[in-house]
C-alpha positions as CSV (number, residue, x, y, z in Angstrom):
1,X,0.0,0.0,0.0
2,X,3.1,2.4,0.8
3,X,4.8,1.2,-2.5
4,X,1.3,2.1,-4.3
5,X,0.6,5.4,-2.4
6,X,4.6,6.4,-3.6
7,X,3.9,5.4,-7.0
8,X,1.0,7.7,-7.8
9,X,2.4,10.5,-5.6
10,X,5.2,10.4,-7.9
11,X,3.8,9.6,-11.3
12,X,1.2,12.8,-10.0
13,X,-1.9,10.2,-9.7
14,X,-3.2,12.0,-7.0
15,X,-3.5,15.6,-6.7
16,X,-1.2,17.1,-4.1
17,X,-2.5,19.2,-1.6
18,X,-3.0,23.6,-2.6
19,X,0.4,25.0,-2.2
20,X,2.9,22.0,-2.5
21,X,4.9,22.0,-5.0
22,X,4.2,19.4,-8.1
23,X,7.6,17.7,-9.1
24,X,8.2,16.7,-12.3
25,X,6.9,13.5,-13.8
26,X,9.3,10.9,-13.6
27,X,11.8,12.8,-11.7
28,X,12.6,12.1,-7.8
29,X,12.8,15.2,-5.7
30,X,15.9,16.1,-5.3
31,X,17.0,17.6,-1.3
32,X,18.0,21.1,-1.6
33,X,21.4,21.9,-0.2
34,X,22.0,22.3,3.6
35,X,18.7,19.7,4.1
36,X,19.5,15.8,4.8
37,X,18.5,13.5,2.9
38,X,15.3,12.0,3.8
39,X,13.3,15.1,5.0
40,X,10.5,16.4,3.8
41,X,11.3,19.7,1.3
42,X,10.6,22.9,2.7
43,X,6.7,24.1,1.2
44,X,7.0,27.2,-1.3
45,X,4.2,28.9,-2.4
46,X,3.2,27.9,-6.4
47,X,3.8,30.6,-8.7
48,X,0.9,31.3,-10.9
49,X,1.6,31.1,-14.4
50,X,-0.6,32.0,-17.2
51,X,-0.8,28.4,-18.5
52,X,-1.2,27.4,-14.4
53,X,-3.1,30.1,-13.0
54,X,-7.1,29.4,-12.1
55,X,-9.6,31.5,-12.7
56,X,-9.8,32.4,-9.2
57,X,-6.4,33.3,-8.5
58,X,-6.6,35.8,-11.4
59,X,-9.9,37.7,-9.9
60,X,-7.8,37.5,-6.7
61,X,-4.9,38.9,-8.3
62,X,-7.2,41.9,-10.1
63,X,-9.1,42.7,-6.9
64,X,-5.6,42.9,-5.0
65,X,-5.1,46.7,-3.3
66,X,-1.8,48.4,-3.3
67,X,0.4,47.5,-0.7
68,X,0.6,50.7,2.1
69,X,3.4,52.0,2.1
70,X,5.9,51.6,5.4
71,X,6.4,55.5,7.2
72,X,9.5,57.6,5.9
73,X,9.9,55.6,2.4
74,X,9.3,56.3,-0.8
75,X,6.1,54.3,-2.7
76,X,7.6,51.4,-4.6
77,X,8.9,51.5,-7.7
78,X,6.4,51.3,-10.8
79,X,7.2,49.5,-14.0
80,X,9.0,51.2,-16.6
81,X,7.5,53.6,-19.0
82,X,8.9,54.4,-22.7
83,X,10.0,58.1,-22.9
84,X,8.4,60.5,-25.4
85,X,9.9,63.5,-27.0
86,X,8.4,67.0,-27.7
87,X,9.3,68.4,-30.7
88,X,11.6,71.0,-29.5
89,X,13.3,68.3,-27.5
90,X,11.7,68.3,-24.1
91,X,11.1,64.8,-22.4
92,X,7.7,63.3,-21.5
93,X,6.3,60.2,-20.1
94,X,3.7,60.5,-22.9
95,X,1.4,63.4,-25.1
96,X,-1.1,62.8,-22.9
97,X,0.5,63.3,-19.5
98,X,2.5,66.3,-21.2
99,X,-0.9,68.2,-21.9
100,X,-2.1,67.1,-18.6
101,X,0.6,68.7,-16.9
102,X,1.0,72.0,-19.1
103,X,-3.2,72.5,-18.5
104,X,-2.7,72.1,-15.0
105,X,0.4,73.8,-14.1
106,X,0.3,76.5,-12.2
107,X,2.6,79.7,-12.4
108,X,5.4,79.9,-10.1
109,X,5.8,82.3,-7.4
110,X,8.5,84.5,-8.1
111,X,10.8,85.0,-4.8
112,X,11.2,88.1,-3.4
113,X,14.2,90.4,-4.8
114,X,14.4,88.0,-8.2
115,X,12.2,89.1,-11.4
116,X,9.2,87.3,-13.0
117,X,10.4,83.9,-14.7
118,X,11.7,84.8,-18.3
119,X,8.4,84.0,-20.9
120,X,8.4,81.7,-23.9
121,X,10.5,83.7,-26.7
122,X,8.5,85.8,-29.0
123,X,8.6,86.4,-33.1
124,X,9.4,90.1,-33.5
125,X,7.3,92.6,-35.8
126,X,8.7,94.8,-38.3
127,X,7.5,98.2,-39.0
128,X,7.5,99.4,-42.7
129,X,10.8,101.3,-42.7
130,X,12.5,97.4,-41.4
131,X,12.8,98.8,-37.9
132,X,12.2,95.9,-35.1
133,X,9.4,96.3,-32.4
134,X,9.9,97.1,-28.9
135,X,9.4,93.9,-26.7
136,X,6.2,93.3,-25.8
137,X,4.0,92.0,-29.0
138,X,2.4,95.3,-29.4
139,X,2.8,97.7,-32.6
140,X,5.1,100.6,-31.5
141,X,3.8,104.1,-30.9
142,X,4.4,107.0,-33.3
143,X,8.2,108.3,-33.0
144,X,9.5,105.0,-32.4
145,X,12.7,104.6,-34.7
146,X,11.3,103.6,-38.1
147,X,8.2,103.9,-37.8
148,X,6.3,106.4,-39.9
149,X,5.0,109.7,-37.6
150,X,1.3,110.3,-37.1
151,X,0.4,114.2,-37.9
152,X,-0.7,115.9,-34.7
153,X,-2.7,119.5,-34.7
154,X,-1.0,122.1,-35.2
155,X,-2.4,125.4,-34.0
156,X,-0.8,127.5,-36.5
157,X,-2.2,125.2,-39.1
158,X,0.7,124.4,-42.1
159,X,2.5,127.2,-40.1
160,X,3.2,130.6,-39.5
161,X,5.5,132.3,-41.9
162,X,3.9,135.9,-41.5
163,X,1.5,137.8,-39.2
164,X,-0.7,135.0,-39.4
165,X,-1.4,131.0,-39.3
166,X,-1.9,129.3,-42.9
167,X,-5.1,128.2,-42.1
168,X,-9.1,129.5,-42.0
169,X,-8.7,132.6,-39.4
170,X,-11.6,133.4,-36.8
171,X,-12.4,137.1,-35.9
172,X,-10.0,137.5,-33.7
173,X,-7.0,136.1,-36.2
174,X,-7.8,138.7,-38.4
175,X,-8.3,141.8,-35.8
176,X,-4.6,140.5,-34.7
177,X,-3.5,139.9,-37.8
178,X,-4.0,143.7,-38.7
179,X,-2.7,144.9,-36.1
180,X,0.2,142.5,-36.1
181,X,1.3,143.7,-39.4
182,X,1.5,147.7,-38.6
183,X,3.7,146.8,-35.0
184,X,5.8,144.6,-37.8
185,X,6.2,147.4,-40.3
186,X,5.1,150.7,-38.3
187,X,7.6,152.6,-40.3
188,X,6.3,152.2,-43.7
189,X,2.8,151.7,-43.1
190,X,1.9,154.6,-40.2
191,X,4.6,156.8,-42.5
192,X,3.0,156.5,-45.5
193,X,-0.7,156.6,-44.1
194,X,0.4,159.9,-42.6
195,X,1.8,161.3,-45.6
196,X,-1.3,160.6,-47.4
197,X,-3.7,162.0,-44.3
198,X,-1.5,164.9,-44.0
199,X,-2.1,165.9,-47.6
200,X,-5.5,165.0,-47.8
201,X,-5.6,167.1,-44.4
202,X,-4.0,170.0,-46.3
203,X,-6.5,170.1,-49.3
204,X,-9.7,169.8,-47.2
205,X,-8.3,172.9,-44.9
206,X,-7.9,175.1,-48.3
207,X,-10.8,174.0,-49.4
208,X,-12.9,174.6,-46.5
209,X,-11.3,178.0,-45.6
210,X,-13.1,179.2,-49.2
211,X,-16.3,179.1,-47.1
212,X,-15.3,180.9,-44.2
213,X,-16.6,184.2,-45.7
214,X,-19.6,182.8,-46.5
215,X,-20.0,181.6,-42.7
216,X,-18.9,185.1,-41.8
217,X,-21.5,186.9,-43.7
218,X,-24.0,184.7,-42.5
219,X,-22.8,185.0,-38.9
220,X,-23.4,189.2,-39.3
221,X,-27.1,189.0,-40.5
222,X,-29.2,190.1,-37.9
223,X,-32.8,189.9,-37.1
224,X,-33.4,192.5,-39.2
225,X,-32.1,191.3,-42.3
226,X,-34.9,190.5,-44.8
227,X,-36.2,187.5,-46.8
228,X,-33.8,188.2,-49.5
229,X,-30.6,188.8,-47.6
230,X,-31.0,185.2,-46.3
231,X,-31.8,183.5,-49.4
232,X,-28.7,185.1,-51.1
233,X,-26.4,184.2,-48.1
234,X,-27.8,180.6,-47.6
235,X,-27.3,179.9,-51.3
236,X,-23.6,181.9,-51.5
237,X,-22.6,179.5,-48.4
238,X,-24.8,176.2,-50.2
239,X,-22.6,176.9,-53.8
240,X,-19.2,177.4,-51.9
241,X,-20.0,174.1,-49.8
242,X,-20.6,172.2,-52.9
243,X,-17.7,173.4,-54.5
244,X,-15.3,172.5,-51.4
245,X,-17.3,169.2,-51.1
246,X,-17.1,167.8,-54.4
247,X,-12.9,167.9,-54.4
248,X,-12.5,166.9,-50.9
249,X,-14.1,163.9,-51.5
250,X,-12.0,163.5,-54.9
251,X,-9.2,163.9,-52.9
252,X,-10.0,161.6,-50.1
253,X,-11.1,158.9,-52.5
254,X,-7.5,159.1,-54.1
255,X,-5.9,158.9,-51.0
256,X,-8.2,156.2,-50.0
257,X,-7.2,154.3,-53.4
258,X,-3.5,154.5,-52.9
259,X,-3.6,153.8,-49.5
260,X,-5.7,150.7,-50.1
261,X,-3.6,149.4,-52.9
262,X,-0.5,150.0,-50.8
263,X,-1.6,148.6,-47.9
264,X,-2.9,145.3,-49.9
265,X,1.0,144.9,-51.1
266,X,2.4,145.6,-47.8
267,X,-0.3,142.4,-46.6
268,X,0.9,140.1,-49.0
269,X,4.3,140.1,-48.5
270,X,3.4,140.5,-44.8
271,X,1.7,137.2,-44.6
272,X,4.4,135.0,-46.2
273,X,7.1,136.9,-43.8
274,X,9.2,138.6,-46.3
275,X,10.8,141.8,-46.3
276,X,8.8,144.4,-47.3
277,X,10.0,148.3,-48.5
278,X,7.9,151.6,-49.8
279,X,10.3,150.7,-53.2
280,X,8.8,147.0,-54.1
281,X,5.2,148.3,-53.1
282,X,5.1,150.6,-55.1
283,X,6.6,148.4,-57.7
284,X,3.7,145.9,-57.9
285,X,1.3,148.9,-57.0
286,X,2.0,151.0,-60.1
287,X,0.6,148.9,-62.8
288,X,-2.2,148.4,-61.1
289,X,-3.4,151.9,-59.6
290,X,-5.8,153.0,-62.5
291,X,-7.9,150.1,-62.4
292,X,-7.9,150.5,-58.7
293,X,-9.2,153.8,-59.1
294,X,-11.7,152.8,-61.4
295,X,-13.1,150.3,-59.6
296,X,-13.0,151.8,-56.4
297,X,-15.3,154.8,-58.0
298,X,-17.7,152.0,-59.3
299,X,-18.2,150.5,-55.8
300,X,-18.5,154.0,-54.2
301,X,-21.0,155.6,-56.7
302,X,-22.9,151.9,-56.2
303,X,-22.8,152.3,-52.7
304,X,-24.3,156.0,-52.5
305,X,-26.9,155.0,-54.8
306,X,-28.2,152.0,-53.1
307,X,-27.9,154.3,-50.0
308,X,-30.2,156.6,-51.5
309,X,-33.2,154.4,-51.8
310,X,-32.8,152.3,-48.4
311,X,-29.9,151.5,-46.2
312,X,-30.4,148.1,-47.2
313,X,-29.7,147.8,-50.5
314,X,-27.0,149.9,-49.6
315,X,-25.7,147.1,-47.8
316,X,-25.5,144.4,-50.5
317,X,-23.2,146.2,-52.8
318,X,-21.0,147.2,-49.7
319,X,-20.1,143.7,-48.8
320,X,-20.0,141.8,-52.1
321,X,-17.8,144.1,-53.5
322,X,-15.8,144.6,-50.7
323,X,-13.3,142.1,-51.2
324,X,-12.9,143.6,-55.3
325,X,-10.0,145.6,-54.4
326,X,-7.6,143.3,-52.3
327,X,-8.5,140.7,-55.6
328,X,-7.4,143.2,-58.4
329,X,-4.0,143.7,-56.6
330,X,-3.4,140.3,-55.4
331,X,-4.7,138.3,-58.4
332,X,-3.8,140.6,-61.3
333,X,-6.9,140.9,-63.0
334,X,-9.3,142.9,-64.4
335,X,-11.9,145.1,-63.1
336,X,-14.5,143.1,-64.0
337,X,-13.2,139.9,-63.1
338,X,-12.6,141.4,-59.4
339,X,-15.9,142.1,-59.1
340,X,-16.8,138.7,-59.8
341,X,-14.5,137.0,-57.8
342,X,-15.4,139.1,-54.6
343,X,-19.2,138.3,-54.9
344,X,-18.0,134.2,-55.6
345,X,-16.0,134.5,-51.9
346,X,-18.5,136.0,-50.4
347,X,-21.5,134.3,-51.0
348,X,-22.5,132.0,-48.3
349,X,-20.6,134.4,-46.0
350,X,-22.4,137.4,-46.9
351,X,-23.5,137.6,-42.9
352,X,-19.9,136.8,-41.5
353,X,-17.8,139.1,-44.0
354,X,-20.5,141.6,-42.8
355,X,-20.1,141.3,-39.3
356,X,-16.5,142.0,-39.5
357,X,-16.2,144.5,-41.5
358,X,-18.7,146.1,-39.8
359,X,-16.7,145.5,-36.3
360,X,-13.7,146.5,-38.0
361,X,-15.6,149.8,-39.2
362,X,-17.1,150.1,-35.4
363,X,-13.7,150.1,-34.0
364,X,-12.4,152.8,-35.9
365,X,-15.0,154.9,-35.4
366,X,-14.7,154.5,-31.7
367,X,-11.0,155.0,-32.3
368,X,-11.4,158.5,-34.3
369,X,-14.2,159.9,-31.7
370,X,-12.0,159.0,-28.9
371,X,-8.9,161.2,-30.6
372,X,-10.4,163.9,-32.1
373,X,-12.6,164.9,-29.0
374,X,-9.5,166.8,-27.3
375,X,-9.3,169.0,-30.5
376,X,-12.8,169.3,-30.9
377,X,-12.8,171.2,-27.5
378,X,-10.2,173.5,-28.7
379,X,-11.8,174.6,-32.2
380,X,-14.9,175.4,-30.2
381,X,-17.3,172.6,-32.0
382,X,-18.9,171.9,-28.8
383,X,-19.8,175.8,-28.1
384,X,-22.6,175.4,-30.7
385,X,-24.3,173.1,-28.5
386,X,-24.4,175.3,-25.5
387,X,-25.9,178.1,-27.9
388,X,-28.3,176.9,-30.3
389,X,-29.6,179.9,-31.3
390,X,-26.2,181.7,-32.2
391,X,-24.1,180.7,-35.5
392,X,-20.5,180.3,-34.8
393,X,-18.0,181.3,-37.1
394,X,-14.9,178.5,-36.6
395,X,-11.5,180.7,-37.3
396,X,-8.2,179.1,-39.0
397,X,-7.3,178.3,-35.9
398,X,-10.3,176.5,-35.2
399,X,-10.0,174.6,-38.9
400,X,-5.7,173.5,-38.5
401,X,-6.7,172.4,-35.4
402,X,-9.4,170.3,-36.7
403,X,-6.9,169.0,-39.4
404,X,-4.5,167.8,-37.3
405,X,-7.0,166.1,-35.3
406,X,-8.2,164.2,-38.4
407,X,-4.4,163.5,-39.6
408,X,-4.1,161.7,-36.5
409,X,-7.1,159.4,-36.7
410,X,-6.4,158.9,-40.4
411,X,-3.1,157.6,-39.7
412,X,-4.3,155.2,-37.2
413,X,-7.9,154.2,-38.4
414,X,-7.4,154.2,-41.6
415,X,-4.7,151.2,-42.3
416,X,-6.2,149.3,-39.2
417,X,-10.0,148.7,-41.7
418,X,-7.8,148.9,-44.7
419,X,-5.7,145.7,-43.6
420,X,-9.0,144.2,-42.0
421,X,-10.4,144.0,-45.9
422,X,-7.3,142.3,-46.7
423,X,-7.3,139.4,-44.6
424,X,-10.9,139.0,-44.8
425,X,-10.1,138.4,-48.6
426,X,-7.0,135.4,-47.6
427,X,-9.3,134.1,-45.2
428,X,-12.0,133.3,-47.6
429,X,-9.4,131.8,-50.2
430,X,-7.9,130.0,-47.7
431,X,-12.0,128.8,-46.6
432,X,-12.9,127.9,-50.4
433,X,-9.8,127.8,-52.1
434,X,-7.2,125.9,-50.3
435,X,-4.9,128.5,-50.8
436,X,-2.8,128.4,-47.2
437,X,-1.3,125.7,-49.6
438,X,-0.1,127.7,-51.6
439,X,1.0,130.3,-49.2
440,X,3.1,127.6,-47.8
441,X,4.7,126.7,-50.8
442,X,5.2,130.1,-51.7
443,X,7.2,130.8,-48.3
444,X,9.5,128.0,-48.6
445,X,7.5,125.5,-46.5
446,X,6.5,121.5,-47.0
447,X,2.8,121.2,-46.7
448,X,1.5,117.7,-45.9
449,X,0.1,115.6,-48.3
């Protein structure tokens, strides 16, 4: 029975208890070294392979938990994982942890006294001229090397070569402007403006000392002169006044003519800054001063006739042809072609030409009254009002007195509305016309295209 029971526990007849290990078929079991022969071999637990392993020992081995892991050490070793490589070279477990752990990283701290970690590098942008931008990804502001300049406003418009800005003028421009250009040039134009008040001055004071007889006469009549004797003496002193009063006013429109014409050269150059002498005035004013005369008795004789019907229509011919004179001058053209081209510049700014000039023409006014009221006291004008009744006879005296008074406020007044016209003229071309263009070119300066 021992022999038997052997027999099939070697040939594996029987099955061996769970855990001892099978020997081979046909093979004894051999002692292991260190053991005597004869004893039983030490029990090992049976490794599992995949051709031994039950069922159960694999649902045992899958519902297995991790081992804890002992206080102070490390978790054990995991198997082995292939490497992967980023494209620029950077090591990975794999793409999918990578982009896990990018997603999910956080930024570091920075430590105190140490910068912000340097970023990712960045491509650089060009500018136009081939000049690199500043760091930052951002296009570079204007005045960065290289990069093209963005105009800014410029209050004096394309600039300022003269007494005023190239560019459309407001009301108080122009009122500087004027008054800019006599401080510039006082010289030439208060000299010349007194020259031609003093001799308009001179002509009006032998003219109006023709009528002092008559005033005279008139003055001596008492109350018991008859019907008659005032009807001669009112007529004697109405002929002489009519006389006197037709060539002072020839004479003060051709001083008014010159002036104009003088002053309008003086302006030009004036507004493009260069020099300017009584020589090259009258230069470019000498060609022109018949057809300035011409016209300028054309817009007066238009303007007194209009002013006999209404002061309205009076009005319309004052302002559209207001700007005929500083256009015959500047533009060289005719008479008729003047006209025209002041009535084109000023329509649609029929009210704002007329608000100036008549400002400008307010100003002087207030500027003549507030001179000539010292010399109106001395020639006795103001004793007429304190004696109605009584006809005052005004002496030489009374008449140079008088003159000089109005030689002053000629030489003042009259170049201040003069050079008022002028730049109301360059302001509307420079409105309509563009032409603070060509003012710039003309002065040497590089408009902007």
């Amino acid at each position: 029975m021992s022999e038997t029971r052997g027999a099939m526990t070697q040939t594996g007849g029987s099955p061996e208890p769970e855990g001892a290990e099978t020997p081979k078929q046909g093979i004894p079991a051999q002692p292991e070294a260190g053991q005597p022969p004869g004893a039983a071999p030490e029990e090992r637990p049976a490794a599992s392979t995949p051709e031994t392993a039950t069922p159960a020992a694999v649902s045992e081995a899958a519902s297995a938990t991790p081992e804890t892991p002992v206080p102070g050490q490390g978790p054990p070793p995991g198997p082995p994982q292939t490497e992967w490589r980023a494209p620029d070279g950077s090591r990975s477990s794999t793409p999918e942890a990578s982009a896990s752990e990018a997603a999910s990283a956080t930024p570091e701290t920075p430590v105190p006294g140490q910068g912000p970690p340097p970023g990712p590098p960045q491509t650089e942008w060009q500018a136009p001229g081939g000049a690199q931008q500043p760091p930052g990804g951002t296009p570079p502001p204007a005045g960065y090397p290289g990069y093209p300049q963005q105009p800014q406003w410029n209050p004096h418009g394309l600039g300022k070569p003269g007494v005023i800005a190239l560019r459309p003028l407001n009301l108080g421009d122009i009122l500087d402007g004027s008054i800019t250009t006599i401080r510039r040039y006082p010289l030439l134009i208060l000299g010349v403006s007194a020259v031609v008040a003093v001799i308009t001055a001179a002509l009006s004071f032998l003219l109006s000392s023709l009528v002092l007889p008559d005033l005279e006469q008139v003055a001596t009549l008492g109350p018991g002169a008859t019907e008659q004797e005032l009807r001669n003496a009112a007529f004697g002193l109405l002929g002489d006044a009519l006389l006197t009063l037709l060539p002072t006013l020839v004479i003060t429109l051709l001083g008014h003519t010159f002036l104009s014409g003088f002053l309008t050269e003086v302006a030009g150059k004036a507004v493009l800054g260069r020099p300017v002498d009584f020589k090259t005035s009258m230069r470019g004013l000498a060609p022109r001063l018949l057809p300035l005369l011409g016209l300028t008795v054309l817009y007066t004789l238009a303007t007194i006739v209009a002013a006999f019907f209404c002061l309205l229509p009076a009005v319309v011919p004052y302002i559209f042809w207001a700007l005929a004179s500083p256009a015959l001058i500047l533009e060289r053209g005719t008479v008729r072609q003047a006209f025209s081209r002041s009535v084109k510049l000023v329509s649609g700014s029929f009210w704002r030409v007329l608000g100036i000039l008549l400002l400008a023409a307010l100003i002087g006014w207030m500027i003549s009254s507030i001179v000539q009221v010292p010399f109106n006291l001395g020639s006795g004008v103001f004793s007429q009002l304190s004696n109605p009744g009584k006809v005052v006879t005004p002496s030489t005296g009374d008449l140079l007195l008088s003159s000089v008074g109005s030689v002053i406020v000629q030489t003042v007044v009259a170049p201040f509305t003069s050079l008022v016209t002028v730049l109301v003229y360059i302001d509307q071309r420079m409105r309509r016309e563009g032409m603070d263009i060509e003012l710039a070119r003309a002065a040497g300066m590089t408009p902007p295209r």
